[in-house]
ChimeraX commands (.cxc) that place a marker at each C-alpha (Angstrom):
marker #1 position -6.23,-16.75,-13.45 radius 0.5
marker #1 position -3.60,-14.46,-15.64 radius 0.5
marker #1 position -5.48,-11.28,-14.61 radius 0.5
marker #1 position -5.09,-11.98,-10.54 radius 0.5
marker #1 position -1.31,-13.19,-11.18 radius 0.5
marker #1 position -1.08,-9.95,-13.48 radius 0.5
marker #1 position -2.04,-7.24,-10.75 radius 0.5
marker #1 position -0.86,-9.85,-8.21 radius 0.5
marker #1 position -3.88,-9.93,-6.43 radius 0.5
marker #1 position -2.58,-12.01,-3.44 radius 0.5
marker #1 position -0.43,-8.93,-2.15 radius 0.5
marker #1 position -4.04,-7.08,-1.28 radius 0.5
marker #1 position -2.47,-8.39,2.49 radius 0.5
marker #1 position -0.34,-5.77,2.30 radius 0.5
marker #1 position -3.38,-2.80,2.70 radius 0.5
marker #1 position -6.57,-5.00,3.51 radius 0.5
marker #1 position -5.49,-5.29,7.55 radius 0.5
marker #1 position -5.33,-1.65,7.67 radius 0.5
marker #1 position -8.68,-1.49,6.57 radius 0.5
marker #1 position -9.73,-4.24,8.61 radius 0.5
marker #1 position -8.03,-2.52,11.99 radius 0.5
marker #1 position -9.52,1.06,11.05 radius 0.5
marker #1 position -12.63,-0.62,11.16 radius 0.5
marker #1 position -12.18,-1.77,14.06 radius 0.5
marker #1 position -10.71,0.99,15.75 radius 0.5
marker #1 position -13.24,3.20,14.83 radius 0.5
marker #1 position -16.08,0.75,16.36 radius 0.5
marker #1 position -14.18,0.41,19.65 radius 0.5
marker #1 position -14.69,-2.96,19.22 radius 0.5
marker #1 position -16.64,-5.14,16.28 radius 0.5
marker #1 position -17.44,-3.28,13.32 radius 0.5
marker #1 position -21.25,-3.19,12.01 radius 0.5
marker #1 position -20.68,-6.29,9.47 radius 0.5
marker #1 position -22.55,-5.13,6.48 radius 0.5
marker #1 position -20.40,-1.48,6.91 radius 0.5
marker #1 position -17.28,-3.89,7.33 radius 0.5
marker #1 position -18.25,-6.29,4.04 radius 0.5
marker #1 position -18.50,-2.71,2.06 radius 0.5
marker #1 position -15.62,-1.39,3.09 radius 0.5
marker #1 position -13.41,-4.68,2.61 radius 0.5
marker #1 position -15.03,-4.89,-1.22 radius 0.5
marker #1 position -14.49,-1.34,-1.73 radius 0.5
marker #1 position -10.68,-1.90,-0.68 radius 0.5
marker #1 position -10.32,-4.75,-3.13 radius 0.5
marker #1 position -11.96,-3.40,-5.77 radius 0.5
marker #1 position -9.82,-0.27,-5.30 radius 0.5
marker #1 position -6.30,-2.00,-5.35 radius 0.5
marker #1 position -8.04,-4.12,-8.48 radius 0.5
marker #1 position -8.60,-0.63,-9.91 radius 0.5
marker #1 position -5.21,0.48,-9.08 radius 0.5
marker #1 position -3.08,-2.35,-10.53 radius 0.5
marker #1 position -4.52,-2.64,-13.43 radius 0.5
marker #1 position -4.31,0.74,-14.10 radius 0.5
marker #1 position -0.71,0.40,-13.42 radius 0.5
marker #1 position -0.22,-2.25,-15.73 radius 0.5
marker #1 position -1.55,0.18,-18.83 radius 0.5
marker #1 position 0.43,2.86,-17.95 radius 0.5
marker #1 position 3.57,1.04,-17.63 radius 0.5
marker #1 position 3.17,-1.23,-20.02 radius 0.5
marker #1 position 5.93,-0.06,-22.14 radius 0.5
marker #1 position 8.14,0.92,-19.77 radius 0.5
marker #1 position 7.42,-2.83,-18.34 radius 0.5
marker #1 position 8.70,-3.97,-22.18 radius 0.5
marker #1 position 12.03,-2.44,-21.47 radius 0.5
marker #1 position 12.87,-4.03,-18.30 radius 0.5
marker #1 position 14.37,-7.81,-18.17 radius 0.5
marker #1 position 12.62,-7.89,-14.65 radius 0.5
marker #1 position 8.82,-6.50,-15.87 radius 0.5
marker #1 position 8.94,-7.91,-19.29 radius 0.5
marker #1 position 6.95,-11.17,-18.61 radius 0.5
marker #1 position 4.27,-8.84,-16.67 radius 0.5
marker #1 position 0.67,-9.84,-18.72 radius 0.5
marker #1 position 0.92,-7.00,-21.24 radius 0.5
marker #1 position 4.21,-7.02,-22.47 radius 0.5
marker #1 position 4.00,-10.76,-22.49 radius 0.5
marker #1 position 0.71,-10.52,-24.51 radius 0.5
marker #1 position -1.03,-12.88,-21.95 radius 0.5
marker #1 position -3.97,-9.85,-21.39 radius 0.5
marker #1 position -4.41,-7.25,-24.01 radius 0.5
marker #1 position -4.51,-3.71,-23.64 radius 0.5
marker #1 position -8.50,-4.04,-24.09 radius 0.5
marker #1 position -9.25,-6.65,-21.99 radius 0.5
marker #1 position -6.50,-5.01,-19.39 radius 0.5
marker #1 position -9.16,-1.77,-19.57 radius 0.5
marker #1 position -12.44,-3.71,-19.03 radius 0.5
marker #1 position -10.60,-5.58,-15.58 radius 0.5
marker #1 position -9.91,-2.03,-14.63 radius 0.5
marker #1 position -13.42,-0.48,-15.42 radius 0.5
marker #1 position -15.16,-3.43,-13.67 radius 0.5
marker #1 position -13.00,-2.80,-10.53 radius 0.5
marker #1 position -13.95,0.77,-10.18 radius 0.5
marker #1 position -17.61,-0.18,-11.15 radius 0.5
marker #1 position -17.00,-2.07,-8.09 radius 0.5
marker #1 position -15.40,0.26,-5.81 radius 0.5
marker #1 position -17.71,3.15,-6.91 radius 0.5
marker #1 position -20.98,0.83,-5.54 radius 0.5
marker #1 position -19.33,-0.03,-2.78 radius 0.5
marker #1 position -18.87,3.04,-1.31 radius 0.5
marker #1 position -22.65,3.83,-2.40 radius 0.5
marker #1 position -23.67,1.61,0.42 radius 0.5
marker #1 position -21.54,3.40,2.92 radius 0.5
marker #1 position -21.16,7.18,4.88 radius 0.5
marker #1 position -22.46,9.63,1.97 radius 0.5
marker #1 position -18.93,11.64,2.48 radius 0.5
marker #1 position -18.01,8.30,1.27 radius 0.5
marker #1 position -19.13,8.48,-2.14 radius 0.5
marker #1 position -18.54,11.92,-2.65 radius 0.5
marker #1 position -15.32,11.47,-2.23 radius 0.5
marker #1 position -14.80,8.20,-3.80 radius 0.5
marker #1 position -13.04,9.92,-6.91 radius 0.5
marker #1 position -9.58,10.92,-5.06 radius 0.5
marker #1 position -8.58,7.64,-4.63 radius 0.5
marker #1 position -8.80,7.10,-7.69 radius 0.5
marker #1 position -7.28,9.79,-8.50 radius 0.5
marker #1 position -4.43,8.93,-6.83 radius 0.5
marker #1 position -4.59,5.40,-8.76 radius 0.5
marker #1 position -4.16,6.41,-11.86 radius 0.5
marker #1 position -1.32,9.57,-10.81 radius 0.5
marker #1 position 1.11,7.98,-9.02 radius 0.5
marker #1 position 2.40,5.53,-11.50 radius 0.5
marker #1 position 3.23,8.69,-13.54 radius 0.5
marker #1 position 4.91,10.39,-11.15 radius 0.5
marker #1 position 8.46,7.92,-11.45 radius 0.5
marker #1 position 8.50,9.77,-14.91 radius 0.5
marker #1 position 9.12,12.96,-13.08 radius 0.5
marker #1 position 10.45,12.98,-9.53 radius 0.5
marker #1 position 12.15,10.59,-7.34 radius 0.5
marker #1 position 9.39,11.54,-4.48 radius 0.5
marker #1 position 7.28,8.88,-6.58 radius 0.5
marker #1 position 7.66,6.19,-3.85 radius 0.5
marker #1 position 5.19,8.35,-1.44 radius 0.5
marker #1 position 3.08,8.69,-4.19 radius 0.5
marker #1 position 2.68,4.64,-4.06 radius 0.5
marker #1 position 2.31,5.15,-0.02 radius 0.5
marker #1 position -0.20,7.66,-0.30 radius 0.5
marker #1 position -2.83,4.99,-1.71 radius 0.5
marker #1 position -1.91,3.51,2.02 radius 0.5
marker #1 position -2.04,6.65,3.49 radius 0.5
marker #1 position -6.18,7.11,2.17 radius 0.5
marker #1 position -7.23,4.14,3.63 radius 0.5
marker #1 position -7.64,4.74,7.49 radius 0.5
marker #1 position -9.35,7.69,7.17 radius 0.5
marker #1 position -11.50,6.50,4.41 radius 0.5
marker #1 position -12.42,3.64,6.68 radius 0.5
marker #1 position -13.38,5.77,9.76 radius 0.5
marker #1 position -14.80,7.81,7.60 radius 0.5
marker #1 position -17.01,5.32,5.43 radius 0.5
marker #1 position -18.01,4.04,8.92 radius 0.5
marker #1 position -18.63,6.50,11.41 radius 0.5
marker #1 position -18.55,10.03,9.13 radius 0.5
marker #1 position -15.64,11.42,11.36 radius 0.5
marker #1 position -12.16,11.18,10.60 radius 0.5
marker #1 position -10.25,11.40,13.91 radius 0.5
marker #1 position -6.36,12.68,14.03 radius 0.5
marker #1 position -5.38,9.47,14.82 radius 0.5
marker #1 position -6.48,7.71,11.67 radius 0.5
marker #1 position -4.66,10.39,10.00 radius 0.5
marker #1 position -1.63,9.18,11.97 radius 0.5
marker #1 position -2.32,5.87,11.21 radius 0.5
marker #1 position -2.12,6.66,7.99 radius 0.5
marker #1 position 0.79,8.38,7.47 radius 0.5
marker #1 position 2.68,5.91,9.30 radius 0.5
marker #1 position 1.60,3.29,6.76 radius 0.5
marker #1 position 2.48,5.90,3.62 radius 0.5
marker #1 position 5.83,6.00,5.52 radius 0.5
marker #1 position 5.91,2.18,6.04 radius 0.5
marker #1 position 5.10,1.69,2.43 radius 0.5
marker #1 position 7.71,4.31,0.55 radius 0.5
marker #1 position 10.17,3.02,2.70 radius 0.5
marker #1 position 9.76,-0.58,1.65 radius 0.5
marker #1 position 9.10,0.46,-2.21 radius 0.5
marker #1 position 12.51,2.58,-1.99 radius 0.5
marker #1 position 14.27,-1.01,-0.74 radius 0.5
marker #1 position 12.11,-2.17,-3.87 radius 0.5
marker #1 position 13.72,-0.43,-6.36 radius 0.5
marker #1 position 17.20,-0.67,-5.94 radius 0.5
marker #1 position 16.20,-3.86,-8.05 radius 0.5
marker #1 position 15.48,-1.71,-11.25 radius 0.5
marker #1 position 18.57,0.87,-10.45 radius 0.5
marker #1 position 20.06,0.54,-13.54 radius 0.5
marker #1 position 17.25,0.33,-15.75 radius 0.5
marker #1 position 15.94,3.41,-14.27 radius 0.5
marker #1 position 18.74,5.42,-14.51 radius 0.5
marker #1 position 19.03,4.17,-18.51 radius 0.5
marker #1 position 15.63,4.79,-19.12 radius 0.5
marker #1 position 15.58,8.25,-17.60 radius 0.5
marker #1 position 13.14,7.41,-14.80 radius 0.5
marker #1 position 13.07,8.57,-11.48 radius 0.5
marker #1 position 13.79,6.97,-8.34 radius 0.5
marker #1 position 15.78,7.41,-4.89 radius 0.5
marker #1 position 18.11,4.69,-5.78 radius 0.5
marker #1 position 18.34,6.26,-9.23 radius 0.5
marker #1 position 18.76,9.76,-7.71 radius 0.5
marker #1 position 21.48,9.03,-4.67 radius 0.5
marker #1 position 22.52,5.47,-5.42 radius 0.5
marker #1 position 22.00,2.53,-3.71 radius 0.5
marker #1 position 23.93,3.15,-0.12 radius 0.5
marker #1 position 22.08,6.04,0.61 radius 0.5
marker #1 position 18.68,4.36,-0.18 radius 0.5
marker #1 position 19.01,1.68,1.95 radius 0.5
marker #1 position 19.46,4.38,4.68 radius 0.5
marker #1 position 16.66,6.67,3.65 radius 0.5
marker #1 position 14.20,3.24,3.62 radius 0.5
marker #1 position 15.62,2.92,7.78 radius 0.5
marker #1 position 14.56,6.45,7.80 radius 0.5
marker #1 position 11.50,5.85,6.60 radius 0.5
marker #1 position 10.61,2.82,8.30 radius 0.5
marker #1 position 11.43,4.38,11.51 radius 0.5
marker #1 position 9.29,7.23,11.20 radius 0.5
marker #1 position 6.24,4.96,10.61 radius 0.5
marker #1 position 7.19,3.17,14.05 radius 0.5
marker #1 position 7.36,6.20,15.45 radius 0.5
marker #1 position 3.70,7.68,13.78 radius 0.5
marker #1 position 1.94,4.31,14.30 radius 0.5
marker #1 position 2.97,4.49,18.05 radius 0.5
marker #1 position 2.30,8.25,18.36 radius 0.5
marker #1 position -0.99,7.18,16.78 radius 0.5
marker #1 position -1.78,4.72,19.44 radius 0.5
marker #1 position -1.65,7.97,22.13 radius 0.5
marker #1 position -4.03,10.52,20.39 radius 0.5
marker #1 position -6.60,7.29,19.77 radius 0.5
marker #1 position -5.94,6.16,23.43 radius 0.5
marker #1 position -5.68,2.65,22.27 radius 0.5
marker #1 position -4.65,-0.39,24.26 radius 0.5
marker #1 position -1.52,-2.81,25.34 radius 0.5
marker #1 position -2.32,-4.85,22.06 radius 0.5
marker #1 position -2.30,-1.90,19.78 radius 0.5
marker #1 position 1.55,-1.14,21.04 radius 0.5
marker #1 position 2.40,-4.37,21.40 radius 0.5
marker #1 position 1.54,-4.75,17.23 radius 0.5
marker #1 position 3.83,-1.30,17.33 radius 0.5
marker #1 position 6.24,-3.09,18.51 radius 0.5
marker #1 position 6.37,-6.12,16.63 radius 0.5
marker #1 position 6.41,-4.01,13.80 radius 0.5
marker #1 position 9.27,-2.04,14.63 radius 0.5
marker #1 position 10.95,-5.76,15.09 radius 0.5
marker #1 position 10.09,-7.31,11.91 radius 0.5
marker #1 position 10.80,-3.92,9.82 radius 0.5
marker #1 position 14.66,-4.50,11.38 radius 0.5
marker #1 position 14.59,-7.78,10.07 radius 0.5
marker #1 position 13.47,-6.86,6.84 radius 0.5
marker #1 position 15.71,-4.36,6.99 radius 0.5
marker #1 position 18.41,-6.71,7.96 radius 0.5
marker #1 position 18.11,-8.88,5.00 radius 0.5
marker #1 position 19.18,-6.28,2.32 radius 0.5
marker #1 position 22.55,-4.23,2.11 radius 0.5
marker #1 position 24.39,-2.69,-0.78 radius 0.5
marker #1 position 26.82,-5.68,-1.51 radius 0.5
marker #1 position 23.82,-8.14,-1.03 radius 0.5
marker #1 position 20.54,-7.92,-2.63 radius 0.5
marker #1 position 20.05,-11.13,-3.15 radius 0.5
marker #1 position 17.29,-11.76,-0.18 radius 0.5
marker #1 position 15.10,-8.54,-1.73 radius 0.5
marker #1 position 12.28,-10.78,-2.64 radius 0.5
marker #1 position 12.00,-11.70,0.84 radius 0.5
marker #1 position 12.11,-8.65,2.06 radius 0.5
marker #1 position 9.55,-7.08,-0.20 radius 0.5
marker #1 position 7.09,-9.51,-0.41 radius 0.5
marker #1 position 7.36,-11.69,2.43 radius 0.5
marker #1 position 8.29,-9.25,5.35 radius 0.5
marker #1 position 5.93,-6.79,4.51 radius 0.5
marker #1 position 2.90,-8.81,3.97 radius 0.5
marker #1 position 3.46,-10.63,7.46 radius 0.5
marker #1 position 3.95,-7.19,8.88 radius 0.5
marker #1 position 0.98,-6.19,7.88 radius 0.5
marker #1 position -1.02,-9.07,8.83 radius 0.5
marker #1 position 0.77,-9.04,12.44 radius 0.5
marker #1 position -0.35,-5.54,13.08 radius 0.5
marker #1 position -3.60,-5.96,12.15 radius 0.5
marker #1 position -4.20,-8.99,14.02 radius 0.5
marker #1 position -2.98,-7.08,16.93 radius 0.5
marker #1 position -4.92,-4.70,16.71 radius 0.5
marker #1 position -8.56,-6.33,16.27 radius 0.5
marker #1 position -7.38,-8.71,18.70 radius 0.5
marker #1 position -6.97,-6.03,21.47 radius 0.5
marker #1 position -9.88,-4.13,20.07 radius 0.5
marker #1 position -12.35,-7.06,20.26 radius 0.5
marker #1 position -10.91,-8.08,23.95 radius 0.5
marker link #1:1,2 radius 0.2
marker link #1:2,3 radius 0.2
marker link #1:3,4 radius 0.2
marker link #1:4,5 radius 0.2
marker link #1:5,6 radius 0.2
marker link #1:6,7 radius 0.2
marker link #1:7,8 radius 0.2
marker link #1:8,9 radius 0.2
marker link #1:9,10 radius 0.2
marker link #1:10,11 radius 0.2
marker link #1:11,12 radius 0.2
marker link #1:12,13 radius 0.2
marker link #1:13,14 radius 0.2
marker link #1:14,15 radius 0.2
marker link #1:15,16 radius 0.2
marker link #1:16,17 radius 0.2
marker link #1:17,18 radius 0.2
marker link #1:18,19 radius 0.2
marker link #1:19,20 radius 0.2
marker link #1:20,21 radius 0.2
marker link #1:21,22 radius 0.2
marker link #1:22,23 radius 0.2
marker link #1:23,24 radius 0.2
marker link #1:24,25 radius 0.2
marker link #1:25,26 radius 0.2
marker link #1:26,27 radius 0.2
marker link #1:27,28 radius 0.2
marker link #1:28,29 radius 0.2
marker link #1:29,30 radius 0.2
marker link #1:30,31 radius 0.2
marker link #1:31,32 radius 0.2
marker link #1:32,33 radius 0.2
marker link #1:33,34 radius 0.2
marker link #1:34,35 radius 0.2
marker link #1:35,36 radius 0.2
marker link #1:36,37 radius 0.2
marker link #1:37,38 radius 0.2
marker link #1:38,39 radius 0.2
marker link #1:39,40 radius 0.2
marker link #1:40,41 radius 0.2
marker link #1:41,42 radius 0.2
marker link #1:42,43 radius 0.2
marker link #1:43,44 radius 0.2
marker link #1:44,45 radius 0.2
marker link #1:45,46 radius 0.2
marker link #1:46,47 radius 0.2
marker link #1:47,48 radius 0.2
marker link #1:48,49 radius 0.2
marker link #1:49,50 radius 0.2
marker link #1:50,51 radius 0.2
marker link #1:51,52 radius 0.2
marker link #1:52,53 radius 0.2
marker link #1:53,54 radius 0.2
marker link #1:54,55 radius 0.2
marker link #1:55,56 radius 0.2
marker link #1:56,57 radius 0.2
marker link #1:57,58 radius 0.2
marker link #1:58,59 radius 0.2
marker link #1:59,60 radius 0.2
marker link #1:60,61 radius 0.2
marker link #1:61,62 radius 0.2
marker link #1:62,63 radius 0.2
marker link #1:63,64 radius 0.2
marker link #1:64,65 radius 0.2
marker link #1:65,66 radius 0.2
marker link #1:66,67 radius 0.2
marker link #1:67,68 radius 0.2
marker link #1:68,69 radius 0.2
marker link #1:69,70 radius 0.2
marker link #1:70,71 radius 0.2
marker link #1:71,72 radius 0.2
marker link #1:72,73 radius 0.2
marker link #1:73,74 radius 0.2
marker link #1:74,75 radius 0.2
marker link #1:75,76 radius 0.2
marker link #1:76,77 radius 0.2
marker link #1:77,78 radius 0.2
marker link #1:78,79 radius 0.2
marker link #1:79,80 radius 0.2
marker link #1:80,81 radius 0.2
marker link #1:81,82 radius 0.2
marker link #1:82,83 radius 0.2
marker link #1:83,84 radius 0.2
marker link #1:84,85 radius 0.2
marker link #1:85,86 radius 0.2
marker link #1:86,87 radius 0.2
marker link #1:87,88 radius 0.2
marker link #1:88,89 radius 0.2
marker link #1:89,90 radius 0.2
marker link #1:90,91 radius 0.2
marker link #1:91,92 radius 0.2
marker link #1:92,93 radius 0.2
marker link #1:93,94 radius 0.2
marker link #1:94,95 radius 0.2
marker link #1:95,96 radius 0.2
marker link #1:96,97 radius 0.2
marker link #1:97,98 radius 0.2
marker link #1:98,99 radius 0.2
marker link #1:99,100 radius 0.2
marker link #1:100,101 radius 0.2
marker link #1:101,102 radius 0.2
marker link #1:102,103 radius 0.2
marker link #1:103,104 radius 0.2
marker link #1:104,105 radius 0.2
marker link #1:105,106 radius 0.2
marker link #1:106,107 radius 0.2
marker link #1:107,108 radius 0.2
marker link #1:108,109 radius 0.2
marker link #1:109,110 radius 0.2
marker link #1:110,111 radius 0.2
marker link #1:111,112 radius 0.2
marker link #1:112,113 radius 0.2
marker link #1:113,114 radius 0.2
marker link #1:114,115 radius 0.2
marker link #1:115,116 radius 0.2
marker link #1:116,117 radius 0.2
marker link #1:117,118 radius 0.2
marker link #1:118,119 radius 0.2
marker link #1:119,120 radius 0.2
marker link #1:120,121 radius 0.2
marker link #1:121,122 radius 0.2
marker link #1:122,123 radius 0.2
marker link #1:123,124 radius 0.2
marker link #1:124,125 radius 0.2
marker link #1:125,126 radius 0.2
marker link #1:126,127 radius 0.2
marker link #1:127,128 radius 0.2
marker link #1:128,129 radius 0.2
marker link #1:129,130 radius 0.2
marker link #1:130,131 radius 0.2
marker link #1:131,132 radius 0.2
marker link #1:132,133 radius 0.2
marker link #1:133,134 radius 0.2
marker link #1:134,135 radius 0.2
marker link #1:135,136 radius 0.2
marker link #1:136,137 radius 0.2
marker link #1:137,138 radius 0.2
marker link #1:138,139 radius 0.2
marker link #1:139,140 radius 0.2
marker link #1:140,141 radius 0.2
marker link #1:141,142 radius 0.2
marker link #1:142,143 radius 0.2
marker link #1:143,144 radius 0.2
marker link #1:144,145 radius 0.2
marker link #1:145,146 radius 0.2
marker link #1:146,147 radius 0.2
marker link #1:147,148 radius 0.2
marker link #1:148,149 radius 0.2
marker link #1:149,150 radius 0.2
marker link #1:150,151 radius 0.2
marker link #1:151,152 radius 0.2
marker link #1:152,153 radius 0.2
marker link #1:153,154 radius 0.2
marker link #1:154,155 radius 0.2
marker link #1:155,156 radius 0.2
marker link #1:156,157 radius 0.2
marker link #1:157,158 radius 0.2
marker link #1:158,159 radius 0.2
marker link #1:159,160 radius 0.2
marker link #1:160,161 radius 0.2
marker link #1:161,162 radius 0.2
marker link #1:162,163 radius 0.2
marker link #1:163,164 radius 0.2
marker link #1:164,165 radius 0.2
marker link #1:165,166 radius 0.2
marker link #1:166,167 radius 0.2
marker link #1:167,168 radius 0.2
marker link #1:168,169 radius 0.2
marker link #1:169,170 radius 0.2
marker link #1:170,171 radius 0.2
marker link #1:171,172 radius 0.2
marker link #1:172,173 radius 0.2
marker link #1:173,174 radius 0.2
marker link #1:174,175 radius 0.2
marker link #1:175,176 radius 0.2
marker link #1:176,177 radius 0.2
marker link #1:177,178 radius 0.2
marker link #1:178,179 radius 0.2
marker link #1:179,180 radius 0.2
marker link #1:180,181 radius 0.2
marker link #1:181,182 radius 0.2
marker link #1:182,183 radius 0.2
marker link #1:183,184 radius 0.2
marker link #1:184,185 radius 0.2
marker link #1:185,186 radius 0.2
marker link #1:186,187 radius 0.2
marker link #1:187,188 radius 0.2
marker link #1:188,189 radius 0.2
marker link #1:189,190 radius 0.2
marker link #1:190,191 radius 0.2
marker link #1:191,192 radius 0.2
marker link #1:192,193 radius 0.2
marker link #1:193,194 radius 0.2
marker link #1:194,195 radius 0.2
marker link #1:195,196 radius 0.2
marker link #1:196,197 radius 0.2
marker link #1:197,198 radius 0.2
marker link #1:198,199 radius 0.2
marker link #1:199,200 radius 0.2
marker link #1:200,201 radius 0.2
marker link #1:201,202 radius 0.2
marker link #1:202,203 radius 0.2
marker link #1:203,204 radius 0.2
marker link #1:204,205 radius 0.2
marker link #1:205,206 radius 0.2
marker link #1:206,207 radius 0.2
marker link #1:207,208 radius 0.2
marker link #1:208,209 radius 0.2
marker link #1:209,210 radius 0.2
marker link #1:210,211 radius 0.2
marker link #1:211,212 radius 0.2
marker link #1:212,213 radius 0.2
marker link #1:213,214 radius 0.2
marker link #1:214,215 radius 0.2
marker link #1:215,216 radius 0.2
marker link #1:216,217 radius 0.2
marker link #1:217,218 radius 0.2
marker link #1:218,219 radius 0.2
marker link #1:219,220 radius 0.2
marker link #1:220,221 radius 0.2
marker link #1:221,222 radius 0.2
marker link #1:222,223 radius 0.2
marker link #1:223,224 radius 0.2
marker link #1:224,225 radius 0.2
marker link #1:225,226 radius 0.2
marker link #1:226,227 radius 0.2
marker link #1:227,228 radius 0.2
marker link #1:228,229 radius 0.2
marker link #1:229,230 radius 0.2
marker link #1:230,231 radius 0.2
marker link #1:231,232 radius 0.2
marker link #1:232,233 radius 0.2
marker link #1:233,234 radius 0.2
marker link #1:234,235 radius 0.2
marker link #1:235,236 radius 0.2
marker link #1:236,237 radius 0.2
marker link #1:237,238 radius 0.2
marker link #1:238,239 radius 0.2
marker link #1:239,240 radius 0.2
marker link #1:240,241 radius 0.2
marker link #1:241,242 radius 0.2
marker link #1:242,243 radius 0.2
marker link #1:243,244 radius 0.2
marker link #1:244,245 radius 0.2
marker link #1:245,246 radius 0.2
marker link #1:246,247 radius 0.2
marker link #1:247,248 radius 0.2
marker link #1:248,249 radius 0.2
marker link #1:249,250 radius 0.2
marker link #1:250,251 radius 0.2
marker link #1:251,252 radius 0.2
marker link #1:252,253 radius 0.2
marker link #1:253,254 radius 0.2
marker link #1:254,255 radius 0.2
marker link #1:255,256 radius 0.2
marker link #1:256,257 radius 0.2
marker link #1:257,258 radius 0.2
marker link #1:258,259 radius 0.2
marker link #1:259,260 radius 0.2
marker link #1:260,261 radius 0.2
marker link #1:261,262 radius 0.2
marker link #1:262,263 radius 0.2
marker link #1:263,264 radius 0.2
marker link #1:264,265 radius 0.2
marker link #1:265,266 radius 0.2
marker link #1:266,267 radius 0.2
marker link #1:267,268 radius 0.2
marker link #1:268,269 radius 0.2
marker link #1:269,270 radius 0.2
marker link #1:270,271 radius 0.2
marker link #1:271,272 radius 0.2
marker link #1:272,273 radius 0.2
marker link #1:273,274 radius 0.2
marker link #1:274,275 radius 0.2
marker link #1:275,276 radius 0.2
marker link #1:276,277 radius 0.2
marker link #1:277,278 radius 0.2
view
């Protein structure tokens, strides 16, 4: 369908095994499955939610960019109305989905949100946006421990910081692709800001301060050999993804953006549920 290729529903990989490894974490082994369904349809309809309110408010900066201009609304594949009633739905979605989980839940089911619809603003203003896209990842740990058990343990909080770290890291590698456009449209980035060089060393930064949180993580939840092991793996597939971009050679960026970090993701959670479940 246009809408899923529009808010490119496939890369929900990229957040849905954190969800799925909170869960688990916070059952110390298999999550109640009608908590777990919730929580997974709250997380999709959530991204949904997000995307598509992406898509509206950067429609028109989308027009003015040779590498967004075929997105759905620019194109004129989705309209600007029917754009709005994907979005709507998707939060009608989210918002009963969280209904049917922890009350804290629902009252709190507006800051995600929240954050939705703010952080595509914020490349308008700063180039701190890029934690503004990680700090959708950063919610969803806690949110899941909290959904599921009421608590919200220091560790998920870890968790998620690592993945906010994780995720601005890879989104600064991201847009060196738009460096140009940015800096002729007047938006704000880090490769906009401090060039493309120094980007590619603040992402290593970045990435290696999610290693360490994840792992440091790991300790305050007293989790097992499988948990560290998917540390580790993750600290080995974020150098090769790291690896595969420098500033005379973007070429491979595609691969390391969508590729990498969706395989990342996936091996981490797998570890995890794996060693939770054993």
């Amino acid at each position: 369908m246009v809408f899923l290729e529009a808010i490119k529903f496939e890369h929900s990989v990229f957040a849905l095994p954190f969800a799925v490894l909170a869960a688990f974490i916070s059952a110390n082994g298999t999550p109640d499955w009608v908590g777990f369904f919730w929580v997974i349809v709250a997380m999709v309809g959530m991204r949904t939610f997000g995307m598509a309110a992406n898509r509206l408010i950067d429609a028109e900066i989308d027009s003015r960019n040779p590498r967004t201009a075929a997105r759905a609304i620019p194109a004129g594949t989705i309209s600007w109305r029917g754009m709005t009633g994907y979005m709507l739905v998707a939060g009608l979605v989210f918002i009963l989905a969280t209904s049917q989980l922890d009350p804290i839940t629902w009252a709190l089911a507006p800051i995600p949100l929240a954050v939705m619809i703010g952080y595509p603003y914020l490349k308008r203003f700063t180039w701190l946006a890029h934690f503004g896209m990680g700090a959708v990842y950063l919610i969803v740990p806690p949110a899941v421990s909290l959904a599921l058990t009421g608590t919200m343990p220091l560790g998920f909080v870890m968790i998620g910081i690592g993945s906010m770290l994780w995720v601005a890291g890879f989104d600064v590698l991201y847009a060196t692709a738009d460096y140009e456009v940015d800096r002729a449209q007047g938006l704000h980035s880090i490769p906009a800001k401090f060039g493309i060089p120094a980007s590619l060393v603040i992402s290593r930064i970045l990435h290696i301060g999610a290693v360490i949180l994840l792992a440091a993580a790991g300790s305050a939840l007293s989790l097992g050999v499988f948990y560290f092991a998917g540390v580790a793996a993750v600290a080995v597939l974020l150098a090769y993804e790291q690896s595969l971009v420098s500033s005379d050679d973007l070429s491979k960026l595609n691969m390391a953006f969508f590729t990498m970090n969706g395989v990342i993701a996936v091996v981490f959670g797998s570890f995890v549920v794996i060693g939770e479940v054993i």
